[in-house]
C-alpha positions as CSV (number, residue, x, y, z in Angstrom):
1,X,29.6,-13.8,-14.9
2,X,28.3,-10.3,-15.9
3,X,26.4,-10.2,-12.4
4,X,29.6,-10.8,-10.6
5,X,31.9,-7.8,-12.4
6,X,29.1,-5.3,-11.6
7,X,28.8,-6.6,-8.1
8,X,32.3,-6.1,-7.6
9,X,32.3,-2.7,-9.5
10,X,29.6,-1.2,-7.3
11,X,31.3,-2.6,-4.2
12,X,34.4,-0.9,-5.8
13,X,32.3,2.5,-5.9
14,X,31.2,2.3,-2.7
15,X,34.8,1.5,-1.1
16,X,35.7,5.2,-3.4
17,X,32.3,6.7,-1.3
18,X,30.8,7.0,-5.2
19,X,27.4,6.0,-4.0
20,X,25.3,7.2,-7.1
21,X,27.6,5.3,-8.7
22,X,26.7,2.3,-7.1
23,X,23.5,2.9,-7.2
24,X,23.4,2.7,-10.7
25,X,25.0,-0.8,-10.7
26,X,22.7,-2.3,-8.2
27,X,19.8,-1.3,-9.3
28,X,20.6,-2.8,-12.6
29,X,21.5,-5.9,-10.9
30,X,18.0,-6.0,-8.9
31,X,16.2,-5.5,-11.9
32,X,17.9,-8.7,-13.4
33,X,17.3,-10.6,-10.4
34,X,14.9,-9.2,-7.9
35,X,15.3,-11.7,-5.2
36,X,18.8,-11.8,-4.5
37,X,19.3,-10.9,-1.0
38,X,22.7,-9.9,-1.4
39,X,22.0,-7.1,-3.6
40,X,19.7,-5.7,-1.4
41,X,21.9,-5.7,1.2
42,X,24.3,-4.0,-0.9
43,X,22.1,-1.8,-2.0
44,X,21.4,-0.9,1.9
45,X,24.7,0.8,1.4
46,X,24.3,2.8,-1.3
47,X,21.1,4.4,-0.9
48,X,21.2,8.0,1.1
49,X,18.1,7.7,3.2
50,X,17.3,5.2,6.4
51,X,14.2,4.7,5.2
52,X,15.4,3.4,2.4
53,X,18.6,1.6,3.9
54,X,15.7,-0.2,6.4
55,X,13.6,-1.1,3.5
56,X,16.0,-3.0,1.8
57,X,17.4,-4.2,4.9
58,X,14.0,-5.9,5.7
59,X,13.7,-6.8,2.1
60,X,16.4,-8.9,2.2
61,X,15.8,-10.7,5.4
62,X,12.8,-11.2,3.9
63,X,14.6,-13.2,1.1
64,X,16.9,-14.6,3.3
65,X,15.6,-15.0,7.0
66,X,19.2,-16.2,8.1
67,X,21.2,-13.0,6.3
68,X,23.7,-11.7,9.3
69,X,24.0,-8.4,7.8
70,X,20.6,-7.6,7.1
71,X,20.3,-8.5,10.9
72,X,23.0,-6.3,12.0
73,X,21.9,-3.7,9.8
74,X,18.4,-3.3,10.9
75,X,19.6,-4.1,14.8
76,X,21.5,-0.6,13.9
77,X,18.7,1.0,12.9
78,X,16.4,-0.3,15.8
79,X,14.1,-2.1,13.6
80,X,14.9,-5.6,15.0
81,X,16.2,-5.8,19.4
82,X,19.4,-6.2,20.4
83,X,20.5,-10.4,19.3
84,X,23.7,-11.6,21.2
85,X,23.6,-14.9,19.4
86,X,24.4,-12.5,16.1
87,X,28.2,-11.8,16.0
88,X,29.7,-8.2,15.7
89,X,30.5,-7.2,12.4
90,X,34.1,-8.7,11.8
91,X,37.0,-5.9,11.9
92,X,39.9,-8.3,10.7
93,X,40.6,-10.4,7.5
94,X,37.3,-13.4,7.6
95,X,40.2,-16.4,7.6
96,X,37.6,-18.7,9.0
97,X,35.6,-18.5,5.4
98,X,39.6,-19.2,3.4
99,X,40.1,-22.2,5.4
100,X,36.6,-23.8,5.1
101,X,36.4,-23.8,1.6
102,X,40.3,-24.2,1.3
103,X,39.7,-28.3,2.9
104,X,36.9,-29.0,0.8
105,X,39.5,-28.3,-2.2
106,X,42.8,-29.4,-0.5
107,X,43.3,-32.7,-3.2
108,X,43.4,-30.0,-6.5
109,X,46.5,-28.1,-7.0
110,X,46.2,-24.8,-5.0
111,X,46.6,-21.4,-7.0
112,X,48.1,-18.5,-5.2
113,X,47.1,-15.3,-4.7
114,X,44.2,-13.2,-6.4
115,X,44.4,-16.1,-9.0
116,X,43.0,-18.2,-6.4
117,X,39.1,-18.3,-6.6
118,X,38.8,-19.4,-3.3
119,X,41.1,-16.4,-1.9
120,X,38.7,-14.0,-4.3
121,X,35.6,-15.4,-2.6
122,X,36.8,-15.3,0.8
123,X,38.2,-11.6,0.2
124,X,34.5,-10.9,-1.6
125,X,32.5,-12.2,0.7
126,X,35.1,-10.7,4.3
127,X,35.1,-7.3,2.3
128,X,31.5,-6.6,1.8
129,X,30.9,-7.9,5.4
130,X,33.4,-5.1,6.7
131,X,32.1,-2.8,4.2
132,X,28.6,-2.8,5.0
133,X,29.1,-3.1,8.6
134,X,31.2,-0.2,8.7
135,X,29.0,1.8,6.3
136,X,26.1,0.9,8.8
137,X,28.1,2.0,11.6
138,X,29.2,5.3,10.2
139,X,26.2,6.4,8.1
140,X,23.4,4.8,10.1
141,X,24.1,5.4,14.2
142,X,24.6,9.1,13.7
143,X,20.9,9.7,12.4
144,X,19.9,8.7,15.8
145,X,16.0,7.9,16.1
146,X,15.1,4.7,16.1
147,X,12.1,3.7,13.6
148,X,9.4,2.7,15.8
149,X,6.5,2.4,13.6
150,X,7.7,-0.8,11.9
151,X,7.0,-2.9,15.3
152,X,4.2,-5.1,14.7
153,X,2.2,-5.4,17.5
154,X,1.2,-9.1,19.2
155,X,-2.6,-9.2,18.8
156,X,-4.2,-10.2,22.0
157,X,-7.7,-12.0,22.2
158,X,-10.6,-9.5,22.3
159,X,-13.1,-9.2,25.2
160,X,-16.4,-9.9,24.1
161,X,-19.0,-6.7,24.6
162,X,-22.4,-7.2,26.7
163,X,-24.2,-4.4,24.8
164,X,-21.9,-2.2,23.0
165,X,-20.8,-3.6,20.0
166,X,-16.9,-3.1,18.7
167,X,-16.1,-0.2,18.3
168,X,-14.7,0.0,14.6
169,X,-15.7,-1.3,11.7
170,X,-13.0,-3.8,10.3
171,X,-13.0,-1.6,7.2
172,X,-14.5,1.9,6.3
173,X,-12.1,4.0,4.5
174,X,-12.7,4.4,0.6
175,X,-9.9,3.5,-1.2
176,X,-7.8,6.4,-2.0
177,X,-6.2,7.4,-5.8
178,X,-2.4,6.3,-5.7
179,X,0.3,8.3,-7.0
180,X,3.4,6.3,-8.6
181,X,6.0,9.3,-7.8
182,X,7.2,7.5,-4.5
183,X,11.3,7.1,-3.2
184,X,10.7,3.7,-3.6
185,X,10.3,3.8,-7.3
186,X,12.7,6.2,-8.0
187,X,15.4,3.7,-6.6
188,X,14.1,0.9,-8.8
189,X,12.6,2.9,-11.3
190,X,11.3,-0.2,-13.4
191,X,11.1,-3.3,-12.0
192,X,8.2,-4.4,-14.5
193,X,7.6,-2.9,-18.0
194,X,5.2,0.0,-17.0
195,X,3.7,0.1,-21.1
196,X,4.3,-2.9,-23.1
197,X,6.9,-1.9,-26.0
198,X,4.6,-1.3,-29.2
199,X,6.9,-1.5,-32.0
200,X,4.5,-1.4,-35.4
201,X,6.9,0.0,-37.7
202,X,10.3,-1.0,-39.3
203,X,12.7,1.3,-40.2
204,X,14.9,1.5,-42.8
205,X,19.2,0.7,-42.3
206,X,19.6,4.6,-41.8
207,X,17.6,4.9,-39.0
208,X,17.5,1.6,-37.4
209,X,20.4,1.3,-35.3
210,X,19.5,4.8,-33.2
211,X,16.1,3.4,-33.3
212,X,17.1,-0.2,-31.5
213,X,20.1,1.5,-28.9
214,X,16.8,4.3,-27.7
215,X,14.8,1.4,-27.4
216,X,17.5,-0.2,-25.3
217,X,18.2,2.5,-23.6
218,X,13.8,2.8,-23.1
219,X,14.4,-0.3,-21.2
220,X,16.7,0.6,-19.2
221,X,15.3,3.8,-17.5
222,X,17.5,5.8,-19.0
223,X,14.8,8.4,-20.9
224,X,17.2,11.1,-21.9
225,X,19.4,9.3,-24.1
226,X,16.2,7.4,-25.5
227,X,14.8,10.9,-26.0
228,X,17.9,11.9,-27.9
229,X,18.1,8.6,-30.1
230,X,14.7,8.9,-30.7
231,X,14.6,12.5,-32.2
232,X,17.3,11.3,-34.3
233,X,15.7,8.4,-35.6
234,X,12.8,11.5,-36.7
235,X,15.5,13.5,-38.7
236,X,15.7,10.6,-40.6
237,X,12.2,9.2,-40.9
238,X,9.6,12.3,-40.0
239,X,6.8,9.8,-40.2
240,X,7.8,7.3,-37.8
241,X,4.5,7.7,-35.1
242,X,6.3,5.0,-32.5
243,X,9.2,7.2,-32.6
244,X,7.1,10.0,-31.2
245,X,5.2,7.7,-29.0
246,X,8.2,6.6,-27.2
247,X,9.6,10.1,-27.0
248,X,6.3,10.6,-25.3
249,X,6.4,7.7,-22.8
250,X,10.0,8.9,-21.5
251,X,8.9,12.4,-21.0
252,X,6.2,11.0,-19.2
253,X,8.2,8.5,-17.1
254,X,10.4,11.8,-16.4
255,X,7.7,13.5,-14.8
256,X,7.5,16.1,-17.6
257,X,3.9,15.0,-19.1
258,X,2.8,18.2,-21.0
259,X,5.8,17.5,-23.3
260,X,4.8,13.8,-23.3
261,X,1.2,15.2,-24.8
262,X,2.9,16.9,-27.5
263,X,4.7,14.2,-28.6
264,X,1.1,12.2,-28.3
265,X,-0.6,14.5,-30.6
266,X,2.4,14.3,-33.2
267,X,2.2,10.2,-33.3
268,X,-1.6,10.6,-34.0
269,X,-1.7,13.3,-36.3
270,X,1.1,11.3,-38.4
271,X,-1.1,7.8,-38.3
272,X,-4.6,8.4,-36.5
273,X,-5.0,4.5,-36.6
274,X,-1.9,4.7,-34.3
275,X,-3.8,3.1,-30.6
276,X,-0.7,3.5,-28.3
277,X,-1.1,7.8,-28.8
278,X,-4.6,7.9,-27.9
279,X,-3.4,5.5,-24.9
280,X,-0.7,8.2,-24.1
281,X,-3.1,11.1,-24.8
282,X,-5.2,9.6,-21.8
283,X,-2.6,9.2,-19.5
284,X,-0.6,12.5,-20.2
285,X,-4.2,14.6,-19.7
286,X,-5.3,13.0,-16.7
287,X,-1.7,13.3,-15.2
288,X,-2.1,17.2,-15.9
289,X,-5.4,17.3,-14.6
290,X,-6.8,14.5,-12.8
291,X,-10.4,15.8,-13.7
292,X,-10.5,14.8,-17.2
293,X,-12.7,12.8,-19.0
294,X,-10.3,10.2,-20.9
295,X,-12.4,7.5,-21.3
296,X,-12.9,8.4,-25.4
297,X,-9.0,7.9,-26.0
298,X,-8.9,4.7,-24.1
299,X,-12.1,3.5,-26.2
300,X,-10.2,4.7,-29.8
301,X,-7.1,2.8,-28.7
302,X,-9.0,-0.2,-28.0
303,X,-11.4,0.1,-30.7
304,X,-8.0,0.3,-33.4
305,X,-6.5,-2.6,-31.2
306,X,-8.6,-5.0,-29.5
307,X,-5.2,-7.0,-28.1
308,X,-4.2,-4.0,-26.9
309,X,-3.1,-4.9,-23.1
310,X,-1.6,-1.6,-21.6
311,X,-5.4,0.3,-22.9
312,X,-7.3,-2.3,-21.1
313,X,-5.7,-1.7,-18.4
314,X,-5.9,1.8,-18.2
315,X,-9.4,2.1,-18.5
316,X,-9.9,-0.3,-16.3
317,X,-8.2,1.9,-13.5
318,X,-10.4,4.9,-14.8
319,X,-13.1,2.6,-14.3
320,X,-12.4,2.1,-10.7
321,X,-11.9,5.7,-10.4
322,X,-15.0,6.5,-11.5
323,X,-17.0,4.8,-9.2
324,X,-17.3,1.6,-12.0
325,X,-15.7,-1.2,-10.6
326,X,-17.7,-4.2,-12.2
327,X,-17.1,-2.8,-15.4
328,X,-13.5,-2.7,-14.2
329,X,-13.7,-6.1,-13.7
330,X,-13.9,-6.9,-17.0
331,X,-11.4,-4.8,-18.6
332,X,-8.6,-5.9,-16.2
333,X,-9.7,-9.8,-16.6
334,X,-8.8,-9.0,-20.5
335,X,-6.2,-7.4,-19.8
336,X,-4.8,-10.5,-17.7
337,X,-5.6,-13.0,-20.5
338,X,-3.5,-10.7,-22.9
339,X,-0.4,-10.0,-20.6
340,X,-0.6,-12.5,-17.8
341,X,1.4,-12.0,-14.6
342,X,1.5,-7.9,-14.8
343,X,1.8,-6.6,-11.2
344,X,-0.6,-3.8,-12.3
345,X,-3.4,-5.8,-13.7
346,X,-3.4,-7.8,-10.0
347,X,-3.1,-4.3,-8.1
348,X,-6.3,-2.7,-9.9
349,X,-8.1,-6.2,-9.5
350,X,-7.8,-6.3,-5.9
351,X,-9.0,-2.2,-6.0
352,X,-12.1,-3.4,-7.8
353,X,-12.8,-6.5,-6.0
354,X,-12.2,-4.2,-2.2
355,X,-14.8,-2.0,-3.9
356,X,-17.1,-4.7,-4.5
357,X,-17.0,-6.2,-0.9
358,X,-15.0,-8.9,-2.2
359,X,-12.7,-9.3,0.4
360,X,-10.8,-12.7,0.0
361,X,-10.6,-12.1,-3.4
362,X,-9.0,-8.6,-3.3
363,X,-6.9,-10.3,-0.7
364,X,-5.6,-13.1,-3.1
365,X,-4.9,-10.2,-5.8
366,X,-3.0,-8.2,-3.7
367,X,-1.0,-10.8,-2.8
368,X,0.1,-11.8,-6.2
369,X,0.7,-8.1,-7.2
370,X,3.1,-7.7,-4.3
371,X,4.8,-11.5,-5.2
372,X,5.2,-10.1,-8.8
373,X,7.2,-6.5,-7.5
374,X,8.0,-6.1,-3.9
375,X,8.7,-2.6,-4.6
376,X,4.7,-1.6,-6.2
377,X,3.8,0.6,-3.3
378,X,0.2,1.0,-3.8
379,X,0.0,-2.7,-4.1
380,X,0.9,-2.4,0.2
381,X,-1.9,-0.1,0.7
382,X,-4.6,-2.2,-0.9
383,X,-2.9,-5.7,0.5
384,X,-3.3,-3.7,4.4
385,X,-6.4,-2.8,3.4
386,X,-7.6,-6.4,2.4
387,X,-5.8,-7.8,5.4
388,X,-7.8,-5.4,7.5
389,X,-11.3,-6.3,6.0
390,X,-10.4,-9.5,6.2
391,X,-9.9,-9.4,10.2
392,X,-5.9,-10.2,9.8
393,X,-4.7,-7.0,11.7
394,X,-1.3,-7.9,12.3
395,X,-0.5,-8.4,8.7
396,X,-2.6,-5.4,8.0
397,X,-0.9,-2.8,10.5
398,X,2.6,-4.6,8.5
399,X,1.6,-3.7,5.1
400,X,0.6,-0.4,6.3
401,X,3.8,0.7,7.9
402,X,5.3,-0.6,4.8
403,X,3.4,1.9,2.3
404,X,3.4,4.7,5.1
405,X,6.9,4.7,5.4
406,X,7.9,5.7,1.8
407,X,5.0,7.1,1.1
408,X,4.1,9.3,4.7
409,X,2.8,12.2,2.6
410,X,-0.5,10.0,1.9
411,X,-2.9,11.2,4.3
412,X,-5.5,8.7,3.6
413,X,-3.1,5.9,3.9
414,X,-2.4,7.0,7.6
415,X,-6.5,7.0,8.1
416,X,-6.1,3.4,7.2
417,X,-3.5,2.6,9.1
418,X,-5.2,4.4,12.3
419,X,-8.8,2.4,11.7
420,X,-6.1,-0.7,11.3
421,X,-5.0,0.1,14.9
422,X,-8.7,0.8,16.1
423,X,-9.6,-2.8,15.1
424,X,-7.0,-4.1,16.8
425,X,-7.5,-2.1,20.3
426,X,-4.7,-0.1,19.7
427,X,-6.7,3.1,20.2
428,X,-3.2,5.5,21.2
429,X,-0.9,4.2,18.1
430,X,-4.2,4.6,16.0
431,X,-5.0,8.3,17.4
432,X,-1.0,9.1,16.6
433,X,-1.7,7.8,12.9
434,X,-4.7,9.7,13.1
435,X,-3.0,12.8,14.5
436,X,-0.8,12.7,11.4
437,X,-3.7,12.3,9.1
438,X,-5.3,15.6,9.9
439,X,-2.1,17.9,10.3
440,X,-1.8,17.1,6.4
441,X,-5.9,17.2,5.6
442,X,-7.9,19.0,8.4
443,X,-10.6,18.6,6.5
444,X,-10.5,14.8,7.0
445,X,-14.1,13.5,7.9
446,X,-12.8,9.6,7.8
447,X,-9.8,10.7,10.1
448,X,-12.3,12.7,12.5
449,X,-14.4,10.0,12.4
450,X,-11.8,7.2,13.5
451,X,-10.4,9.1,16.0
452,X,-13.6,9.4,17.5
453,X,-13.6,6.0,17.4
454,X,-10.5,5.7,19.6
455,X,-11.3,8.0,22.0
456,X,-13.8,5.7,22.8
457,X,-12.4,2.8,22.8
458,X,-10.5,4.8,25.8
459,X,-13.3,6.1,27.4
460,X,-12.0,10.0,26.5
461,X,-16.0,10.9,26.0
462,X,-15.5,14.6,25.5
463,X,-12.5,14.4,22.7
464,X,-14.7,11.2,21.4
465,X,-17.7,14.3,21.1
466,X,-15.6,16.9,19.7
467,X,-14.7,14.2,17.2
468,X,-17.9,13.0,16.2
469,X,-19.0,16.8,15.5
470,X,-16.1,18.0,13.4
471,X,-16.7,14.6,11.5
472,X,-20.3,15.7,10.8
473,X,-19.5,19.1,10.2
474,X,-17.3,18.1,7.0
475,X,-19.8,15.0,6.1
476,X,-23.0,15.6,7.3
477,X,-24.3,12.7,5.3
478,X,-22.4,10.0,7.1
479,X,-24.8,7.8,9.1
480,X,-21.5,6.4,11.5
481,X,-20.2,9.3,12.7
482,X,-23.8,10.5,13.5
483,X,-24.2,7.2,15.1
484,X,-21.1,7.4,17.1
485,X,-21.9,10.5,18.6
486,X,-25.3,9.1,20.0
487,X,-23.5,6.7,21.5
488,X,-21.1,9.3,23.0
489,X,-24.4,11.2,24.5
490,X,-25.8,7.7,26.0
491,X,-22.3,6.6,27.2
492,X,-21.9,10.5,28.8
493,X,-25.6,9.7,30.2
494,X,-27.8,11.9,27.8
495,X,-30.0,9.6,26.8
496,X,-32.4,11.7,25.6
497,X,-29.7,13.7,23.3
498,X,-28.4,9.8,22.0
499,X,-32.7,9.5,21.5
500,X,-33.0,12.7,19.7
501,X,-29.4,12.3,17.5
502,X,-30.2,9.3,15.9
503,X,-34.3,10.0,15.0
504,X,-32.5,13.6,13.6
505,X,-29.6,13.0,12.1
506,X,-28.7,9.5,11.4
507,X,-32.0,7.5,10.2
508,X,-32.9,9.7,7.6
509,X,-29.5,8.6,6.1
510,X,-30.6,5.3,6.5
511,X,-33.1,5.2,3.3
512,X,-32.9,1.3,2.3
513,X,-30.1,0.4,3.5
514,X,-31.4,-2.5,6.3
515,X,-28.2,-2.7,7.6
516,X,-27.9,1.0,8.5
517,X,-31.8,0.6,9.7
518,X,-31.1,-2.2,12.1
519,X,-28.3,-0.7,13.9
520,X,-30.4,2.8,14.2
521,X,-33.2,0.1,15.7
522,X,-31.1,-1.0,18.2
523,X,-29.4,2.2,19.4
524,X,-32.7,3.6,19.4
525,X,-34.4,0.9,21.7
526,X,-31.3,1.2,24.0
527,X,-31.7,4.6,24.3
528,X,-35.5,4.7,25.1
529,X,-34.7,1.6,27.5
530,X,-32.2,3.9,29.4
531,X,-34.7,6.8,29.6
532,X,-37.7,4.1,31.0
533,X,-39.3,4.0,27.8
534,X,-40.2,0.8,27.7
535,X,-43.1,0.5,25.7
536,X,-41.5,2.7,22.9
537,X,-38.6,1.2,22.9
538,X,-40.5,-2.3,22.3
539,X,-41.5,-0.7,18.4
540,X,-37.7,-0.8,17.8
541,X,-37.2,-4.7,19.5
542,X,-39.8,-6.0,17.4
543,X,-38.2,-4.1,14.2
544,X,-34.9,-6.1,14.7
545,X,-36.5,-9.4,15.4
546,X,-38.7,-8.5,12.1
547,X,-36.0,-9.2,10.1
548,X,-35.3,-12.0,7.8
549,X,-33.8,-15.0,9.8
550,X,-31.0,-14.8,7.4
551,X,-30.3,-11.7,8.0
552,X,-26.7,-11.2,9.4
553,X,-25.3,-8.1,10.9
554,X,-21.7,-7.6,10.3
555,X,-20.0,-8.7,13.6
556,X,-18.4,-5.1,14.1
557,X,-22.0,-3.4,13.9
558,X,-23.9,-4.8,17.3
559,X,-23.2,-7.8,19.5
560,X,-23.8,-11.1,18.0
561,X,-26.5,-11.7,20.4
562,X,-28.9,-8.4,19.8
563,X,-31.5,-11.1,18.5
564,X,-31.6,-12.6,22.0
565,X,-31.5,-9.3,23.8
566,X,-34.3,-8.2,21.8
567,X,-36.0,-11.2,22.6
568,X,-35.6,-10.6,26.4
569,X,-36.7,-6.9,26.3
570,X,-39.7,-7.6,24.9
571,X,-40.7,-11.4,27.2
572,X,-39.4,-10.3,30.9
573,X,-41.3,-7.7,32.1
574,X,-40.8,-6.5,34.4
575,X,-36.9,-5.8,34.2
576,X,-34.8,-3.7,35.6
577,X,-33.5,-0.9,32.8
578,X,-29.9,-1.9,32.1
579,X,-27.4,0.4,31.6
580,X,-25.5,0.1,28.5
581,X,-21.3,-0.6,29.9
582,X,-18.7,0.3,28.1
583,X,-16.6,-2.5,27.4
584,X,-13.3,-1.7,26.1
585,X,-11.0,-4.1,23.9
586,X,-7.9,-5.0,25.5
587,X,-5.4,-3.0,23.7
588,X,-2.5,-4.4,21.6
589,X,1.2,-4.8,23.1
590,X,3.3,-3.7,20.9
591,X,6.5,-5.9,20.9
592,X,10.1,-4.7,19.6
């Protein structure tokens, strides 16, 4: 088979240390057939990072839980302890393999030598074995560090609270605008068809042949030589708009997008009914400056083609980023019924759905995005994120590390991750997350706010304050962190400053929002209740039993029975004034 000559050629390169080389060839292969866990392993080899080595190490246990190498290889890198029941890798010839398959065939004549398959399998299978083990060995150990972040921790059962709720939210952070320049991607450069191909023109004999190799050559990543072909295919037919488009879309795909625009604007101004240009218009300006309004181009495109998959789906993205997700919505759902099963489509879905509230939903999106292309980074950010709001933290904090580790330039992603942590207990892994988040962004109100978070969690009261404040100072319009410093002042026993903090500073952010208004009640009347105040703080107790019996706090927000401690505040008098306790969640072991 084709699959098995370029296995053998790129095990060939890397045997002649010709890793780009094999690169080339396994990439290929992966794109063919994404799920074969010996090409990742393979692939472990030729790559030149170990982040990328224990990415597709972990991808291909991941599509083979029993692979030995990928075992070895991530044991190697200290992703996965120390597994005695896991033999070395083998230094002489694998007989054992020869002589296995050689009785299941003993009755047929026996071929000797190369001309053998049996002996080509068994030298195949012994060599890349010894290959990859001694690859791992010699490129690998010498890098020394040990990746520690990809431990997921073993989530313990949280204490319940008395009168402090938990301490952070399940999930806050907005969701951040993803870029698709990431390691990952430039190793599998297309795994899915980023634009569907939008061929409406044929072209005569003279210009067809360069036409069909760029477009093969499109397909294949390789945008210079589709470039070239396609500038060719212009000598000969100056009118050809899809020519110009493509040359567009590879310039883009190469990073170089004010030469993609150019080529935009000359596939429009040959056929202005021509919707794939004002598609690539949009997406060339807004890569150049993210601040422009593109929304007219995606309209035209869609307005000259209403099957038009790749426009809906842009503008349902620009949607989303605009603040617009039910409109979103309904883009992306056409785009679905137009190109079903596009990785993309499921990743902005899930965006929209997070940014409606819809939790399970996004959750289910996510999922399918990341089943469709294991290597869509962004499509790990939201799937942590949905995890997270959905309260599976484990699989959140996974996802997480996955996206942070190619990507650890994100900020916001590491904010995530951190708040991941916090809702877990994990307050000292989420403050070194958290830590990394502002040494990129120090002007990071989320991050300030979910460290503050943490440093309650472990009691640090003073770093918890100087938190809180900075978090204020860069967002003074966020109710939480104005919250969260009152209960700093009530838990450092300042009452009066908690008192004063919320009446200031947070309720006026509280407008209609009954949510925000109940949980400024209830900090209020614990407050006043601390400083003897009962008979104010009885205005704020009958506030929260005011509220519509269907009325359900989120669980994160104040303990799930602030009905029946409202109830006993206001019916036994008199009480003695309790105290509000800090009740910290037991924090997360973190287990190799």
């Amino acid at each position: 088979m084709a699959e098995d000559t370029m296995l053998q050629e790129a095990i060939q390169a890397l045997r002649q240390k010709d890793r780009a080389r094999a690169r080339d060839l396994l990439t290929r292969l992966l794109k063919a057939e994404q799920n074969n866990a010996t090409y990742w392993v393979w692939m472990s080899a030729a790559v030149d990072s170990q982040k990328e080595r224990l990415y597709c190490l972990q991808t291909a246990l991941k599509l083979d839980p029993g692979n030995a190498a990928a075992k070895r290889g991530l044991i190697l890198l200290g992703a996965l302890p120390p597994d005695d029941s896991i033999p070395p890798f083998p230094l002489n010839h694998p007989r054992q393999w020869e002589e296995k398959l050689a009785v299941q065939e003993e009755e047929k004549p026996k071929k000797r030598g190369w001309a053998n398959p049996l002996v080509r399998l068994a030298v195949t299978i012994g060599g890349a074995v010894i290959l990859i083990g001694l690859v791992l060995l010699s490129v690998m150990l010498p890098r020394g560090g040990t990746s520690r972040l990809l431990r997921t921790p073993t989530h313990r059962p949280t204490a319940t609270a008395t009168l402090t709720p938990s301490l952070t939210p399940l999930f806050r952070t907005p969701t951040p605008t993803f870029s698709a320049k990431t390691p990952l991607w430039m190793l599998l450069p297309v795994t899915y068809t980023p634009t569907p191909l939008y061929v409406t023109t044929k072209h005569p004999v003279t210009s067809s042949d360069a036409y069909s190799a760029a477009i093969r050559y499109f397909k294949q990543g390789d945008y210079q030589n589709a470039i070239n072909l396609m500038q060719q295919v212009l000598v000969i037919e100056p009118g050809a708009a899809d020519a110009y488009y493509y040359i567009g879309e590879s310039y883009r795909f190469l990073g170089d997008n004010a030469k993609a625009l150019d080529a935009y604007n000359a596939a429009v101004q040959i056929n202005a009914n021509f919707a794939p240009g004002y598609l690539g218009q949009a997406m060339a300006l807004e890569a150049l400056d993210f601040e422009t309004d593109v929304m007219g181009y995606l309209d035209q495109a869609i307005q000259l083609d209403t099957q038009f998959a790749a426009a809906y789906l842009e503008r349902g993205m620009q949607r989303i980023n605009h603040g617009d997700p039910q409109a979103a919505l309904d883009d992306l759902v056409r785009a679905n019924s137009l190109s079903p099963d596009s990785p993309l489509v499921y990743l902005y879905l899930a965006e929209a759905e997070m940014a409606l509230g819809r939790y399970d939903q996004a959750l289910e999106s996510a999922k399918k995005a990341n089943e469709l292309d294991i290597t869509l980074l962004p499509a790990y950010l939201v799937l942590g994120q949905a995890y997270s709001a959905t309260g599976q933290l484990e699989k959140a904090v996974g996802a997480l590390q996955t996206y942070t580790l190619y990507q650890p330039e994100d900020a916001s992603a590491w904010v995530i991750l951190g708040s991941a942590y916090n809702a877990a207990g994990d307050y000292n892994t989420a403050i070194s997350a958290l830590d990394r988040a502002i040494g990129m962004d120090k002007k990071l109100a989320e991050a300030y706010y979910q460290r503050g978070m943490a440093n309650l969690g472990l009691e640090e009261l003073d770093l918890a304050e100087q938190d809180f404040k900075t978090a204020v100072a860069y967002d003074p319009f966020d109710f939480d962190s104005h919250l969260g410093l009152a209960r700093v002042y009530l838990l450092q026993g300042h009452a009066g400053d908690a008192y004063m903090q919320i009446e200031r500073n947070a309720r006026p952010l509280v407008k209609d929002n009954q949510s925000l208004q109940a949980e400024a009640d209830y900090w209020e009347a614990i407050s006043l209740e601390e400083l003897g105040e009962t008979k104010a703080a009885e205005h704020y107790w009958h506030n929260l039993l005011a509220l519509p019996p269907d009325f359900v706090l989120p669980k994160e927000v104040v303990p799930a029975d602030w009905r029946e401690q409202a109830r006993q505040y206001l019916e036994i008098t008199p009480s003695p004034t309790p105290t509000p306790t800090f009740t910290s969640t037991p924090k997360v072991t973190q287990t190799p």
